[in-house]
C-alpha positions as CSV (number, residue, x, y, z in Angstrom):
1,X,0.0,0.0,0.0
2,X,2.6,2.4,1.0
3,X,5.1,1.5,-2.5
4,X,1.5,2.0,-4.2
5,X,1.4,5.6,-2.8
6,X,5.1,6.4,-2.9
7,X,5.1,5.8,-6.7
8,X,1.8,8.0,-7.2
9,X,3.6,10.9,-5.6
10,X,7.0,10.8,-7.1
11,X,6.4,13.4,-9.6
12,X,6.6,16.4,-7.5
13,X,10.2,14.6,-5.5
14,X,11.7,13.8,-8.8
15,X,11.9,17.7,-9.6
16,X,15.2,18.9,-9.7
17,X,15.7,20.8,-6.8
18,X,17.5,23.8,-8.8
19,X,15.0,23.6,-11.7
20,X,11.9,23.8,-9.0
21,X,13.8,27.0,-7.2
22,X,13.6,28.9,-10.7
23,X,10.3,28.1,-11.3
24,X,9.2,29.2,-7.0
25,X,11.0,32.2,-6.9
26,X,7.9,34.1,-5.9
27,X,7.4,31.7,-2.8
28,X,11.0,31.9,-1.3
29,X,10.3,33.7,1.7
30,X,6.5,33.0,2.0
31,X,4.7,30.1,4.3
32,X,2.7,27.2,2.4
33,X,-0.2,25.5,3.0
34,X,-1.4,22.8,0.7
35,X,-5.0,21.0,1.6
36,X,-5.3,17.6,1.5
37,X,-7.5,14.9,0.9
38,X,-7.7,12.8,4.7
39,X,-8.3,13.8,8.1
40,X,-4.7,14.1,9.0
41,X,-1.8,17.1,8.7
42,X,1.7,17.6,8.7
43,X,3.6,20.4,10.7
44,X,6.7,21.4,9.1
45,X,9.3,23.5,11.0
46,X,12.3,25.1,8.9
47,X,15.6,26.1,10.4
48,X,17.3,29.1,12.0
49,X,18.2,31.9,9.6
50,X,15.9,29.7,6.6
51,X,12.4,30.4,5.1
52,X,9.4,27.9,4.7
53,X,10.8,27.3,1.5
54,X,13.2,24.7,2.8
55,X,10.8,22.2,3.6
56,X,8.2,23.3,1.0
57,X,9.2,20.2,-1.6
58,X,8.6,18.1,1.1
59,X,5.3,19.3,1.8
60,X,4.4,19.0,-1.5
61,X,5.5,15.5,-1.8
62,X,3.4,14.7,1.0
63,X,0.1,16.8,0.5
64,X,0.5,14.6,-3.1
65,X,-0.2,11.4,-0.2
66,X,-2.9,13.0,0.9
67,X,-1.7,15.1,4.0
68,X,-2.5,18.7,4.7
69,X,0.9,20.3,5.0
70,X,1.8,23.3,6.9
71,X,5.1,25.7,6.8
72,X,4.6,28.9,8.9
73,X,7.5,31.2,8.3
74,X,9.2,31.8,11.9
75,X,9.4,35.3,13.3
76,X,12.4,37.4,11.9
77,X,12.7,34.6,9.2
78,X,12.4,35.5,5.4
79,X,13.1,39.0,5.2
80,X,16.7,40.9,6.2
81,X,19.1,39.6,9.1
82,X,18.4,42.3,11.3
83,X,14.9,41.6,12.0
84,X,15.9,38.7,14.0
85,X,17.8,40.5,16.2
86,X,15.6,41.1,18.9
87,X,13.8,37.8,18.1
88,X,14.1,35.2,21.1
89,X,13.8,31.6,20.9
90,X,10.7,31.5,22.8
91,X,8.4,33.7,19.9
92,X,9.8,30.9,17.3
93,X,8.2,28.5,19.8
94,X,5.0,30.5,20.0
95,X,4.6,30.5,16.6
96,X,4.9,26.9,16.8
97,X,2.4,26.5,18.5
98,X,0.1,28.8,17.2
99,X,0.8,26.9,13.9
100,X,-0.2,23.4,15.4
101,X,-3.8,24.8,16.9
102,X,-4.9,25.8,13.2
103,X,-3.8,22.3,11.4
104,X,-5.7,20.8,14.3
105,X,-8.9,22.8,14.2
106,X,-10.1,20.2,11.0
107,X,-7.2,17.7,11.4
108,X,-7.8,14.7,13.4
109,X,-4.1,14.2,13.9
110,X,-1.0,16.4,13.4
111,X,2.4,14.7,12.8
112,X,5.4,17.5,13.7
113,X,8.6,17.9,11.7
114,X,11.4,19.7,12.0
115,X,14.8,20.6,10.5
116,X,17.6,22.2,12.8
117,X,16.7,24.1,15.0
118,X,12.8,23.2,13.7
119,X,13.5,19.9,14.6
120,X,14.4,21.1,18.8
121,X,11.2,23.1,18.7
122,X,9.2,19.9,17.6
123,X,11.0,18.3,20.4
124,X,9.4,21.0,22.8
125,X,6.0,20.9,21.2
126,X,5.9,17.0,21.1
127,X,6.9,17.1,25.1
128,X,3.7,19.7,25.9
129,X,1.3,17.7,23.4
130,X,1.5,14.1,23.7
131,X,-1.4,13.4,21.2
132,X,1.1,14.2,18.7
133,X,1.1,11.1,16.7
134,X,4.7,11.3,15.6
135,X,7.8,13.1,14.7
136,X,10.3,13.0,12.0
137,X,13.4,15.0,12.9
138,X,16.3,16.2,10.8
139,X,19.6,17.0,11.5
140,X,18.4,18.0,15.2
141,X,21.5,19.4,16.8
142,X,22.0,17.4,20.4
143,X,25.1,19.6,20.8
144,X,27.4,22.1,18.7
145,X,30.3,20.9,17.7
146,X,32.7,22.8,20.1
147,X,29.6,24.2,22.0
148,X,31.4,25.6,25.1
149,X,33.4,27.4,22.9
150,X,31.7,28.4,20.2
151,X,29.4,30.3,22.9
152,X,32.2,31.7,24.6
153,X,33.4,33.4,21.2
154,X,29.7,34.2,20.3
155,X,29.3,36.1,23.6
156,X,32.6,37.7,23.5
157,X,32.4,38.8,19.9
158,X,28.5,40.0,20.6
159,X,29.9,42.9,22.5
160,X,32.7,44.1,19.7
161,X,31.0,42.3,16.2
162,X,27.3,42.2,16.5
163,X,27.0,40.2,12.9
164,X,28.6,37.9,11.7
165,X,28.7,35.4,8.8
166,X,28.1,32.0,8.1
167,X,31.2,29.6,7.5
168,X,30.4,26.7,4.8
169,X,33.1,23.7,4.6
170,X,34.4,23.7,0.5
171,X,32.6,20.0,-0.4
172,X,29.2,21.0,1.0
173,X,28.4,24.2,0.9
174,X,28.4,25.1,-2.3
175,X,27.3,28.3,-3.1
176,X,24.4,27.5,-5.1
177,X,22.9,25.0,-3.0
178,X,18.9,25.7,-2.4
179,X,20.0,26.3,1.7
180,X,22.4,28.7,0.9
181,X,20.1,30.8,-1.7
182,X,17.4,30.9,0.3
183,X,19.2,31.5,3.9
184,X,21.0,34.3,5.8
185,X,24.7,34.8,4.9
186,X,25.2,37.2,7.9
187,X,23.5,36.8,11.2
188,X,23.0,38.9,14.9
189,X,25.6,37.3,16.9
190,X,22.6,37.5,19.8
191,X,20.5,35.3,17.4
192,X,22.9,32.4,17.7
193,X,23.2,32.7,21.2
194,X,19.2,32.3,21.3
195,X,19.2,28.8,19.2
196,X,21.8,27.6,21.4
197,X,20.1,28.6,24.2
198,X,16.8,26.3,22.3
199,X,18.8,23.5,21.9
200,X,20.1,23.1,25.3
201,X,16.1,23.1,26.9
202,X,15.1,20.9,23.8
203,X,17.9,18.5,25.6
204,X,16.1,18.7,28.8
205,X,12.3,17.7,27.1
206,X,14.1,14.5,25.8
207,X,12.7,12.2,28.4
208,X,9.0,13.5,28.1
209,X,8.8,12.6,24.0
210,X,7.0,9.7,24.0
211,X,5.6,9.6,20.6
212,X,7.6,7.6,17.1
213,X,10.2,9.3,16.4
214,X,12.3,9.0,12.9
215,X,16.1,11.0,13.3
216,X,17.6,11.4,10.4
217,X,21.2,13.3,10.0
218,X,24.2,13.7,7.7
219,X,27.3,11.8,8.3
220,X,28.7,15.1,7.0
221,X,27.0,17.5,8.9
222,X,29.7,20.0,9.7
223,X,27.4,21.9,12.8
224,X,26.0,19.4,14.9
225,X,28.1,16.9,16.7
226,X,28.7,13.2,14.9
227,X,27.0,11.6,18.0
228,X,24.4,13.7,18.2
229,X,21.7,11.3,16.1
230,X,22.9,8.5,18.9
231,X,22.6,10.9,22.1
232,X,18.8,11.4,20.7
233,X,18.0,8.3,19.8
234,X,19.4,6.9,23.5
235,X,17.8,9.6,25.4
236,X,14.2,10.3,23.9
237,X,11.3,8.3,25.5
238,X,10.3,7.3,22.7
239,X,9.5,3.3,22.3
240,X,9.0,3.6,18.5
241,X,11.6,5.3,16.9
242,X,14.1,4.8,13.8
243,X,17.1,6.8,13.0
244,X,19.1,6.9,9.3
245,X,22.5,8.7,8.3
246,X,22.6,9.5,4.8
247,X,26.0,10.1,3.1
248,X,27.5,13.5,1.5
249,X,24.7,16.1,2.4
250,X,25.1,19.4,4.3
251,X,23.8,20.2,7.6
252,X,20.1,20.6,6.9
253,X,19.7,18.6,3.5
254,X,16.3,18.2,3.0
255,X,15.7,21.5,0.5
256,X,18.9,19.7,-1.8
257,X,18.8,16.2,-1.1
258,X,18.3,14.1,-4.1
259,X,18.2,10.9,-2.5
260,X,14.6,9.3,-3.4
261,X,14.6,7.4,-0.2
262,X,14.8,10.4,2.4
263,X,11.7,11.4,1.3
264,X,10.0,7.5,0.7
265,X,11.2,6.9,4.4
266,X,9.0,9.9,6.0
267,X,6.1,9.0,4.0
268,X,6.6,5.2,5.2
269,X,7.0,6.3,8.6
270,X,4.0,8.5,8.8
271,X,1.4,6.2,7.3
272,X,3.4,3.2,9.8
273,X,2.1,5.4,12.5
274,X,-0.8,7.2,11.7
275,X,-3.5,4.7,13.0
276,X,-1.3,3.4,16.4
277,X,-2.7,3.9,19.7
278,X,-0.4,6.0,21.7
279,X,-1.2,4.8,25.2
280,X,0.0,1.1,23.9
């Protein structure tokens, strides 16, 4: 049944990436909602610094399956760098939340996904709302490579260099990857302190997730730790869960990734767990 729908919908993933980009150019910085045809909905969370756009193919592939799809643009996302300055992590995770109540107004259920720094407020949400059927989350950071560090320079340079830029390793960050076009290159140094500031309480909620869980993460991913996929997957409460590394992608891969079974998997894991009794 699931191969039956995954070959129905393969249209929209088999879109080059870069030749859908040219054609969405209008919807870069905008949120998306697409209607479906069943009862059920999917909350998609984009990254720091990103637009909806990231996670928008994804949608698409699965409203194709049927599934309402949501990407709300988070607050001081999608328009210059310094309108996040003043942004804390807690408004992203307001509008979160705000986002879920609509989908499940007329949606019986309301699977959460995340990428990034999406992906530790869908940690959060999941922890407050345990009706959630499931989550699918990609490249959640567990931990910054260097973290202690990397927020001592961040609060030191704060108080002399405000902004700063982005740094992109030379084999995956090519400059005209879909996460770079469609990101911040330069950033309020205060921002970065905020998501770090996410992903340390998101660490903290671990225990309280008890819905199925799908990680998935580079084994390239140059800003989260290399263990971080295992720390999550040994510390969430979740019974169900699943976790894949997929090769040669950048941090958060999933507006590039041309790998037909990244997407196949969420759609499998979704319709796996869309009828399953949560208090089993």
């Amino acid at each position: 049944m699931v191969n039956q729908i995954i070959k129905s919908v393969k249209g929209t993933f088999f879109h080059d990436p870069k030749s859908l980009y040219n054609e969405e150019k209008a919807y870069l910085n905008k949120p998306f909602f697409f209607n479906g045809t069943n009862s059920q909905a999917v909350l998609l969370i984009h990254g720091w610094s990103s637009t909806p756009y990231e996670v928008r193919r994804l949608g698409k592939f699965l409203n194709e399956a049927g599934y309402t799809t949501y990407g709300p643009q988070l607050r001081g996302h999608g328009t210059v760098p310094k309108d996040l300055e003043n942004v804390k992590w807690t408004d992203w995770f307001v509008d979160v939340k705000r986002a879920y109540a609509e989908l499940k107004k007329n949606h019986s259920k309301v699977f959460v996904m995340g990428t990034s720094i999406g992906a530790n407020l869908a940690i959060l949400l999941a922890a407050e709302r345990p009706e959630i059927p499931g989550l699918v989350l990609l490249a959640t950071p567990y931990k910054i490579k260097f973290e202690k560090l990397v927020i001592l320079f961040a609060k030191s340079l704060k108080m002399v260099k405000p902004y700063s830029k982005k740094y992109y390793p030379p084999t995956f960050g090519l400059s005209t990857s879909i996460t770079r076009l469609i990101s911040y290159q330069t950033y309020p140094v205060k921002s970065a302190l905020e998501t770090f500031d996410l992903i340390k309480i998101a660490r903290t909620k671990l225990r309280n997730v008890k819905q199925p869980c799908f990680l998935i993460q580079s084994g390239s991913d140059h800003i989260v730790t290399r263990k971080s996929l295992e720390d999550i997957y040994n510390r969430i409460g979740s019974k169900i869960k699943q976790k894949k590394i997929i090769k040669r992608a950048y941090h958060t891969f999933i507006s590039d990734v041309k790998n037909s079974h990244v997407f196949e998997d969420i759609l499998a894991f979704i319709k796996a767990n869309e009828n399953r009794n949560l208090h089993q």
